[in-house]
N, C-alpha and C positions, 0 to 999 in steps of 0.2 A: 671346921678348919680343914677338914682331911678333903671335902669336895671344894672348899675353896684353890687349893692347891691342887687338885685335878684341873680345875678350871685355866691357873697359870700355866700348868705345862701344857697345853691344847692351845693358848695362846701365845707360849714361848716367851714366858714372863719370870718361867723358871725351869729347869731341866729335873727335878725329882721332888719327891712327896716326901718331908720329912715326919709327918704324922704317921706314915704306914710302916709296916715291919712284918715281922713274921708272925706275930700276933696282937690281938688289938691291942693301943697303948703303949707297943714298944717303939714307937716313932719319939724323934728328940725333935721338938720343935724349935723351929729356927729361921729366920729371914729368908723372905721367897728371892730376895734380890740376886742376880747370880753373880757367883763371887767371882768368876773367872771370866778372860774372854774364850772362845772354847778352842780347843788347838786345830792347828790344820794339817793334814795327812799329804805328804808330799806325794806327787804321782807313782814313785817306785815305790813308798812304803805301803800302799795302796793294793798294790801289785802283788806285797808281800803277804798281806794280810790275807785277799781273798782267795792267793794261792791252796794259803793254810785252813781254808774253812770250810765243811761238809755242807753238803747241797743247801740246805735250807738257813743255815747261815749266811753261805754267800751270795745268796738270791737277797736274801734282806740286805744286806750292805748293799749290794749294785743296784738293788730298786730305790735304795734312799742317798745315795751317792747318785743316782744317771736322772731320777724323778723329783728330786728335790724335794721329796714326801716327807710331812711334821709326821714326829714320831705317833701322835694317836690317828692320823689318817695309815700309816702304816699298819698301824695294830687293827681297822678298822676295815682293810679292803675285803672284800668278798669275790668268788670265782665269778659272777654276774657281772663285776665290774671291770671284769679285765676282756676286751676284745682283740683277740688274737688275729683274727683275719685285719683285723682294721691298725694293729700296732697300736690302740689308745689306753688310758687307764682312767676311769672315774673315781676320786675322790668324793664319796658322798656322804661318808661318816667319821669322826674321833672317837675313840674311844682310851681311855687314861684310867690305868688299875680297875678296865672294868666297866667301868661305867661310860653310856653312850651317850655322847654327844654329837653338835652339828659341828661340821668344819667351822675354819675360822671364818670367811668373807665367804660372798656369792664368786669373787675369780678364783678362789678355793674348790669351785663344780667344774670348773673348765675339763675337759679331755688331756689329758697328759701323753703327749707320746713316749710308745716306749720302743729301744734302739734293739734290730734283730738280733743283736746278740745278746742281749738281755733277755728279749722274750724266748729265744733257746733256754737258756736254764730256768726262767719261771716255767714254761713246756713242760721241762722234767720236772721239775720240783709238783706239777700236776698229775703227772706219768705217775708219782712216785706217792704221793698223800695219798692216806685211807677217808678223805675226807673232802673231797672234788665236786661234790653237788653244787649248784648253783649258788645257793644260800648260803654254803659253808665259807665261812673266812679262810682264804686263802693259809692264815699260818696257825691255823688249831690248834688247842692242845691237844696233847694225847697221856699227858700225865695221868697215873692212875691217881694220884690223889687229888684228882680234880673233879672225881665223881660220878656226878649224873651231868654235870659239864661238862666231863670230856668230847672234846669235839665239837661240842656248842658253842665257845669263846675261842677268842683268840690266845694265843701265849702269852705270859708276862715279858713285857720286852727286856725291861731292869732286868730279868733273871736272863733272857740269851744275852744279854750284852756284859754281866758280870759273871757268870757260869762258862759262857761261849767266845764271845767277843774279844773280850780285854785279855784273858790270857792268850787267846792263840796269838793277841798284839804282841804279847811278851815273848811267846816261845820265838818270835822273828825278829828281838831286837826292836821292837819300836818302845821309845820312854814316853811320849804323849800321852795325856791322859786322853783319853777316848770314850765319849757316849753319841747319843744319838744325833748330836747338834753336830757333830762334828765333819759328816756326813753331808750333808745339806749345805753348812756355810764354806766346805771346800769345794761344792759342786757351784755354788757360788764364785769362788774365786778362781776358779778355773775357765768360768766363762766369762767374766771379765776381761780373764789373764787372756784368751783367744779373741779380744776387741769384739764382742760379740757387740750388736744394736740394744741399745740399754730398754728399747720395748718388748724386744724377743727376750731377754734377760726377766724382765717385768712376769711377761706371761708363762715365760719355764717353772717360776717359783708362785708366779698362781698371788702375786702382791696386789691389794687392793689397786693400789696407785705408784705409778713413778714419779717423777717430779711436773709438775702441773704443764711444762713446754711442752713434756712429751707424752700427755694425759691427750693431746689435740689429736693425734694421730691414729691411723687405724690399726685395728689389731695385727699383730706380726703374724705373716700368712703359716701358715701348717708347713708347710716344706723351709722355710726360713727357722721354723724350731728344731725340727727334724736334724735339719744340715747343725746346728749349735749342738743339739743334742750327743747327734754324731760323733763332734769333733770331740768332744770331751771324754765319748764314750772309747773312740780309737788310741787317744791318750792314754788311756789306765787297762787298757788291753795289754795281757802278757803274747806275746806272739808266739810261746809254746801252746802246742794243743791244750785244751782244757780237759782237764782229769776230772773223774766225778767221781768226789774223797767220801762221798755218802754213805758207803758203807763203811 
């Protein structure tokens, strides 16, 4: 049941693994169905958030905030996949508590752009890992009690998003519940909310298909994502310098 439930949240059928815990067996099993719809982060609370979060937190928030990345592609990038000179980002794998899988669809492999001011702090966030090889997943662990794995997997995301994430929400006044969906379906409505073309929308979030009128047309050119991507990304920019709280 535990890899059935990996399986949902990779195809976002559910947002957590009630079978898993901190040791085997202490998961409470319960309906994969999800109970909420997920909350959306208004652009100044947004603001607030990644004000508050040290390098490698706020690098995962704005890469699944500006990229529209499913939580196990997130957990799953590698430094191989990220092309700096070219601004793009390959999605080629999920992986969920662990375990690797393939993305969800083939437009799931498409090239993602990503906006220069995002790839400034993924930069640093490279500058700054003990862990930069090619092969190495971009957000490694480095927990000691991760072993003879440290550095070989990626982080548990559930633990920077309930360890990291949700309180720095709280120390700023945000009441939303907040996980990783929340992320992605605001980056969602934000390009909506900016009349974006519903097939540059299509291909930002990497969806098999939009609706079958506009399945006829050609793919939205690279600079047509670029400029949506943009806009969204200038949105949720503080126009104070950015501080690097990493240390």
């Amino acid at each position: 049941m535990s890899a059935l439930y990996n399986h949902a949240i990779r195809w976002e059928f559910a947002d957590k693994n009630p079978i898993t815990g901190p040791v085997r067996g202490s998961g409470v099993r319960q309906s994969s169905k999800r109970e909420r719809i997920p909350d959306l982060l208004e652009v100044e609370e947004f603001q607030r958030l990644q004000a508050e979060l040290r390098l490698r937190e706020r690098i995962l928030v704005w890469l699944d905030m500006t990229l529209g990345l499913r939580r196990g592609e997130l957990a799953g990038l590698r430094w191989e996949d990220v092309r700096f000179e070219d601004l793009n980002v390959m999605a080629r794998r999920s992986i969920v508590d662990q375990v690797v899988g393939n993305v969800k669809t083939e437009a799931s492999k498409r090239a993602i752009p990503i906006d220069p001011f995002v790839a400034d702090d993924l930069l640093a966030w490279y500058r700054t890992t003990k862990y930069s090889q090619p092969t190495d997943y971009v957000f490694a662990t480095d927990a000691p009690r991760a072993g003879n794995k440290r550095g070989k997997q990626p982080v548990w995301l559930s633990k920077v998003m309930s360890y990291h994430i949700q309180p720095a929400a709280k120390r700023v006044g945000i009441t939303k519940h907040i996980g990783w969906h929340t992320f992605r379906h605001t980056y969602t409505t934000l390009l909506h909310a900016n009349g974006e073309d519903v097939k540059v929308v299509q291909e930002l979030l990497r969806h098999g298909s939009a609706k079958i009128t506009m399945d006829v047309y050609a793919q939205a050119v690279t600079s047509a994502k670029r400029k949506a991507q943009g806009r969204v990304v200038a949105m949720l920019r503080d126009t104070k310098k950015k501080e690097d709280t990493s240390g």
